[in-house]
N, C-alpha and C positions, 0 to 999 in steps of 0.2 A: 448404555450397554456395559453390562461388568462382566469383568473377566472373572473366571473362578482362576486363583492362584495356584492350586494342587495341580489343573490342566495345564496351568504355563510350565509351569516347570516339568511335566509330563514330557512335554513337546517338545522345551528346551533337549532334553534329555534323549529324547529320539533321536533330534535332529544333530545333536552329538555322534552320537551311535554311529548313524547314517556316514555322515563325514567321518570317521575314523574307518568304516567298511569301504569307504570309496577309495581312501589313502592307500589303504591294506590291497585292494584289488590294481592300484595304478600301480602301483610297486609290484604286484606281481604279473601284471601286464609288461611292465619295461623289463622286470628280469625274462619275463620270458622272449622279448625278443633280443635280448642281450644271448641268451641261448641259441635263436634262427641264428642268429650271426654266425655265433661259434659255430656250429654244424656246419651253415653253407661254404665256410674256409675253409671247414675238415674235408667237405665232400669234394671241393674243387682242387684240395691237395690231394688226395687220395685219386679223382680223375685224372690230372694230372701224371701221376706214378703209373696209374694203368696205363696211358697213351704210352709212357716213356719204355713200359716194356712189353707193350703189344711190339714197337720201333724194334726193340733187341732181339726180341723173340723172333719178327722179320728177318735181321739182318741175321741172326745165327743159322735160320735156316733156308738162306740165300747161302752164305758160308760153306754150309755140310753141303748144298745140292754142287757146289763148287770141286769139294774135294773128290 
């Protein structure tokens, strides 16, 4: 069986390609959950902040029904 040489190297050539689109896609697969990340601490800081002044907003108007 013989190989035609122009096909080898065709294929090489693909399969180059190939593995450098995959590189390209894991790397922007990781950055993007390096992104979920950031957000999901933005969002649970930012919950956070709302509970703490849903609390004050309570207590201020616990406060005025007082006076």
């Amino acid at each position: 069986m013989k190989f035609n040489v122009e096909k080898v190297h065709e294929e090489e050539a693909l399969i180059l390609a190939k593995k450098q689109e995959i590189n390209e896609l894991q790397k922007a697969l990781s950055d993007s959950h390096l992104a979920i990340y950031d957000e999901k601490n933005t969002v649970n800081s930012l919950r956070l902040d709302y509970e703490d002044l849903l609390k004050e907003e309570r207590s201020d108007m616990k406060r005025i029904r007082e006076l």
